[in-house]
C-alpha positions as CSV (number, residue, x, y, z in Angstrom):
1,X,210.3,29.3,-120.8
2,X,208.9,25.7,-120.9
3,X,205.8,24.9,-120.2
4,X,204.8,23.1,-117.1
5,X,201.8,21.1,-116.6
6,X,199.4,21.7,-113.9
7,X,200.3,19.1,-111.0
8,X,196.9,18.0,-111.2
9,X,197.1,16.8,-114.8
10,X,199.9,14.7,-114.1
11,X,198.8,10.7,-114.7
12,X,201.4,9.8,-111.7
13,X,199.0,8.8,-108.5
14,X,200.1,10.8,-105.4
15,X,202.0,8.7,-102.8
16,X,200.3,6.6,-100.8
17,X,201.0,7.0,-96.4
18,X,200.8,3.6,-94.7
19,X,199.1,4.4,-91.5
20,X,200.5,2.6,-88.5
21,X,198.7,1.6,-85.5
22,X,198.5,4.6,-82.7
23,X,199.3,3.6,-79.1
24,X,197.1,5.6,-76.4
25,X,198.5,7.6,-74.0
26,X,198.4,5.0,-71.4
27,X,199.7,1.9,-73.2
28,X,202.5,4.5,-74.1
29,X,202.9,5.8,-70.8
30,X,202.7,1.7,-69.4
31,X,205.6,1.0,-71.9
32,X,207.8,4.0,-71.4
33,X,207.0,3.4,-66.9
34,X,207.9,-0.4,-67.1
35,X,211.7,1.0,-69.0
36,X,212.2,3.3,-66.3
37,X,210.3,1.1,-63.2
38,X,214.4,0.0,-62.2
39,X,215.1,3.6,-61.4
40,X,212.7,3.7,-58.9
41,X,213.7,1.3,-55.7
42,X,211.4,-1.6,-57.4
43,X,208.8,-0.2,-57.7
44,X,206.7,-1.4,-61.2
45,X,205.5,1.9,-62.5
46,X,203.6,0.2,-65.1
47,X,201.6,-1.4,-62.6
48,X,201.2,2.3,-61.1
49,X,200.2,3.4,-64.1
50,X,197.5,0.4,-65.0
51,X,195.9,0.7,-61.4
52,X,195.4,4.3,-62.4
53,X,193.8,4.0,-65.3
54,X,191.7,0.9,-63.9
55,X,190.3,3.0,-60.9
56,X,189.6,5.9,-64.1
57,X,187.2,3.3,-66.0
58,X,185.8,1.7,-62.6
59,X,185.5,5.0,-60.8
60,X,185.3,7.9,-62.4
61,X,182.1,8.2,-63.6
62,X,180.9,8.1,-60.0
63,X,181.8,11.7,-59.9
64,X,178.6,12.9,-60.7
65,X,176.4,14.6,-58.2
66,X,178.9,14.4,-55.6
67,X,182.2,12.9,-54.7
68,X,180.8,10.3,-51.9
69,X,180.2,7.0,-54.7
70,X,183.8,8.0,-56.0
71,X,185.1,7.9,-52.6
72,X,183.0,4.5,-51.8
73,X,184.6,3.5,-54.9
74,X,187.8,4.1,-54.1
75,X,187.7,2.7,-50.7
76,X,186.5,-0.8,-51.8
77,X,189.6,-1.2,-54.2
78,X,192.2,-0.4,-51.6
79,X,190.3,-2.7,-48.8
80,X,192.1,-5.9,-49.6
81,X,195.9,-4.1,-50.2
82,X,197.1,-2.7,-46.7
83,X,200.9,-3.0,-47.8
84,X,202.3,-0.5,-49.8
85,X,202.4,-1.5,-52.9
86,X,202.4,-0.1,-56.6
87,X,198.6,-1.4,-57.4
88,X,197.6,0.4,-53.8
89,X,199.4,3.5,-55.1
90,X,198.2,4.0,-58.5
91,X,194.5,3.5,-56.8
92,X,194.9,6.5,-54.4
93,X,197.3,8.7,-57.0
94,X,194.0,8.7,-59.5
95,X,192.1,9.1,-56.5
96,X,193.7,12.6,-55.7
97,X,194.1,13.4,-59.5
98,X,190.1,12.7,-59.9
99,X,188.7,14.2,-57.0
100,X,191.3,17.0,-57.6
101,X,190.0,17.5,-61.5
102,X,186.3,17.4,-60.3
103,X,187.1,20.6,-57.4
104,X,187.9,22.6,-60.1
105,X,184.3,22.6,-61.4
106,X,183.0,22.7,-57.5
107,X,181.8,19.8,-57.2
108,X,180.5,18.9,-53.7
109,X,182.9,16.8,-50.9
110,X,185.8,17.1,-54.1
111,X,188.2,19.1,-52.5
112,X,187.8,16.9,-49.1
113,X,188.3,13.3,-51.3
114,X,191.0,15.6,-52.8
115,X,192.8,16.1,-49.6
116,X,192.2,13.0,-48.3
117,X,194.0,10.6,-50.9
118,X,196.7,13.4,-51.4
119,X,197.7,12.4,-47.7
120,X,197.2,8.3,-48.6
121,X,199.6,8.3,-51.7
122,X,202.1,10.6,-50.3
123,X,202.4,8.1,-47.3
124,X,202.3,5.2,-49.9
125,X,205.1,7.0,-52.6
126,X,207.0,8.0,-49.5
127,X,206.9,3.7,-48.4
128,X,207.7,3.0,-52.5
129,X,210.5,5.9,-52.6
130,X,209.2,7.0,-55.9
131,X,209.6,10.4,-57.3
132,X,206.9,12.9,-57.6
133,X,207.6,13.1,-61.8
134,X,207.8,9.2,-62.2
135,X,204.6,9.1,-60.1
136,X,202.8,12.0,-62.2
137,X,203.7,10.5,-65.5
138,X,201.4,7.4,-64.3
139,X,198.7,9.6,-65.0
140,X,198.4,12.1,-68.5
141,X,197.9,15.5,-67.4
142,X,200.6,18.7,-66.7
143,X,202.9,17.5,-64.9
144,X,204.5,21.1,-63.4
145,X,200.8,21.9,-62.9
146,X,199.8,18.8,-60.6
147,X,203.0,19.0,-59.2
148,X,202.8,22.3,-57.9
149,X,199.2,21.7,-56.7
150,X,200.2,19.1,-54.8
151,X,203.0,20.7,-52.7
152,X,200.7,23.8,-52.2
153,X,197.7,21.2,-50.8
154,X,200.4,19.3,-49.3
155,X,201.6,22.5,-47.5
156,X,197.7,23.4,-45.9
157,X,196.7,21.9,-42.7
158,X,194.5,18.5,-43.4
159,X,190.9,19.2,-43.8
160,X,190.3,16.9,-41.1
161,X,186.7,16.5,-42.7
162,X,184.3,14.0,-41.0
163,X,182.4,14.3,-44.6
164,X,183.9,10.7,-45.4
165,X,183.1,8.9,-42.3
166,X,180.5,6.0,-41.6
167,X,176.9,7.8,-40.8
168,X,177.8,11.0,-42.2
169,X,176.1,11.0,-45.3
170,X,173.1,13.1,-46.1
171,X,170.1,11.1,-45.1
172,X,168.6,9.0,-48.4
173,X,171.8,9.8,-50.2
174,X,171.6,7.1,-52.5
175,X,172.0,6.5,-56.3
């Protein structure tokens, strides 16, 4: 039998890998949305998507002691955009998606910000006609998780909280 050397005394230098740039999940997900937006009566889901993830860096770390700054938050992007539009959308999608993530650790006035932009982008999808799994994608996460969350919120009576409304807040509630 002949004799092999050990592949570590061979002089040959290993292969070199060129590494290519990684996209994030978003700039993925904004690529892979704005191929698909025609499927989906108009609407830009790349736009969807970037209003998402712009209402994640602006808002999002307002979700600290409580959901009321995250729901101020919220509520001063969407003030100039009445129409339904894609921007408007992708605002109150990440605001449900958000407030919905934060509930699961109990975070105070969560679930009620949860339930109250569930009913503001189903009323703004339903105005867009965009599908629940185009609209999920705008966001990374399980989709066949938030889905089914959604139709079992969706499927509860409205909170109907008053937690939300001018005055309400706990007196000196300020940060």
């Amino acid at each position: 039998m002949p004799h092999r050397p050990h592949p570590a005394a061979t002089t040959q230098p290993a292969p070199q890998r060129r590494r290519t740039p990684r996209l994030s999940r978003w700039a993925l997900g904004a690529i892979v949305l704005a191929c698909a937006a025609g499927a989906h009566a108009g609407t830009d889901m790349a736009e969807v998507a970037l209003a998402a993830r712009d209402t994640q860096t602006r808002c999002q770390m307002k979700l600290h002691h409580d959901a009321d700054e995250f729901v101020d938050c919220l509520d001063d992007l969407l003030k100039p955009l009445a129409k339904p539009t894609a921007h408007r959308l992708g605002i109150e999608y990440f605001g449900w998606v958000g407030a919905l993530n934060s509930a699961r650790m109990s975070l105070p006035g969560a679930m009620e910000a949860a339930d109250r932009y569930l009913r503001r982008f189903r009323k703004t999808q339903k105005a867009l006609r965009v599908a629940d799994e185009a609209l999920c994608r705008t966001v990374p996460g399980d989709c066949t998780q938030r889905i089914a969350r959604m139709r079992l919120m969706e499927a509860e009576p409205p909170m109907n909280s008053q937690r939300f409304g001018p005055g309400n807040r706990e007196p000196g509630h300020k940060h």
